[in-house]
C-alpha positions as CSV (number, residue, x, y, z in Angstrom):
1,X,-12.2,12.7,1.5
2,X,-9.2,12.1,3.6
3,X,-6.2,10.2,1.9
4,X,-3.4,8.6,4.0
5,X,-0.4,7.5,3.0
6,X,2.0,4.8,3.9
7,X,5.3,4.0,2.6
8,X,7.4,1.4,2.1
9,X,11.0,0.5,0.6
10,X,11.4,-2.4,-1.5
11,X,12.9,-4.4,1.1
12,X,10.7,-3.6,4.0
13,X,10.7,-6.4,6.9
14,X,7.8,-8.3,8.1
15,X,7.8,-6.8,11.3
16,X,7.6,-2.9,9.4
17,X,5.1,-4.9,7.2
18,X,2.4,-5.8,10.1
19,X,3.4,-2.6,11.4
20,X,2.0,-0.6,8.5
21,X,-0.8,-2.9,8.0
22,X,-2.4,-2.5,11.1
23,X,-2.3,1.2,10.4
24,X,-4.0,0.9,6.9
25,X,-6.9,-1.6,8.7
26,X,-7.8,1.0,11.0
27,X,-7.9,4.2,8.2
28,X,-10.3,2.3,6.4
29,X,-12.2,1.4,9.6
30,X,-12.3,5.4,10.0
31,X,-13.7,5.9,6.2
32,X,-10.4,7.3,4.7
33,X,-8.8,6.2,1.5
34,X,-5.3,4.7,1.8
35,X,-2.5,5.1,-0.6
36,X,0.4,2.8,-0.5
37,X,3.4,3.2,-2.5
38,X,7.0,1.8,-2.7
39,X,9.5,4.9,-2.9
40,X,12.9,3.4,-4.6
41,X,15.9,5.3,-3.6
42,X,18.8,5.1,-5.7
43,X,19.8,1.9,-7.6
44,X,16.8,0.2,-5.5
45,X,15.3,0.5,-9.1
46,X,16.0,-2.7,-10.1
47,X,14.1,-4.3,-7.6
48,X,10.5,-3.6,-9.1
49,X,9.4,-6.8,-9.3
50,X,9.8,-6.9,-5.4
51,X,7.6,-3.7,-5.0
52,X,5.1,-5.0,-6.7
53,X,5.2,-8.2,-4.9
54,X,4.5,-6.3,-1.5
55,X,2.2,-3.9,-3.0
56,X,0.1,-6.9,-3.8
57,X,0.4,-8.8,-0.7
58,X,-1.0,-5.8,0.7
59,X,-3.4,-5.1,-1.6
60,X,-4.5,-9.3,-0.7
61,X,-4.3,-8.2,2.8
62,X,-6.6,-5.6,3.2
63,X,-9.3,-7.2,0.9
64,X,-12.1,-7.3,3.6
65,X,-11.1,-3.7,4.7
66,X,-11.4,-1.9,1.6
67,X,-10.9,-2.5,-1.9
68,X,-8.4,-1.6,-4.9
69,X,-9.2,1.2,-6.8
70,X,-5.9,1.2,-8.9
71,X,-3.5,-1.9,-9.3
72,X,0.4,-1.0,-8.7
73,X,1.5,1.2,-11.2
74,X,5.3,3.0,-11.6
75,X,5.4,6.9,-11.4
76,X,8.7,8.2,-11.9
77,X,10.5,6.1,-8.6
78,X,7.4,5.5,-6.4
79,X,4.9,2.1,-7.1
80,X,1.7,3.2,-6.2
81,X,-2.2,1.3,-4.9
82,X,-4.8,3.4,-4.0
83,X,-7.5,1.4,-1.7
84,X,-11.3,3.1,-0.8
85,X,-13.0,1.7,2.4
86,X,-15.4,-0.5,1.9
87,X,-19.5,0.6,2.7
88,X,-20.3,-0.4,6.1
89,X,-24.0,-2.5,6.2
């Protein structure tokens, strides 16, 4: 299984955003799994709650793409959501 990833900061723009979305649509179109995480850099720590916020807008996002096989979880500085395409009819 393939496993892209795609990373964000904690205060990544909309445009970024639709940017990155778009990319996760079409991995899960192409059968790989998607891994989105939030990589805080320096004192950016404190902003976890706004990871997690845009981890799961995302994670609302791509519902009819793929679903959530893990919820946002902290790992040393990175927030991290693993998505699995969905099976095509």
């Amino acid at each position: 299984m393939v496993v892209k990833e795609i990373r964000f900061g904690p205060n990544t723009d909309d445009h970024d955003y639709n940017f990155k979305l778009k990319h996760a649509m079409r991995f899960l179109e192409e059968g790989a799994k998607v891994r989105a995480y939030v990589f805080f850099k320096g004192r950016s720590i404190l902003f976890k709650e706004q990871g997690e916020v845009l981890l799961l807008r995302f994670a609302n996002d791509l519902e009819e793409f793929g679903k959530v096989e893990q919820l946002p979880r902290l790992e040393g500085k990175r927030m991290i959501v693993s998505f699995s395409p969905k099976k095509k009819k």
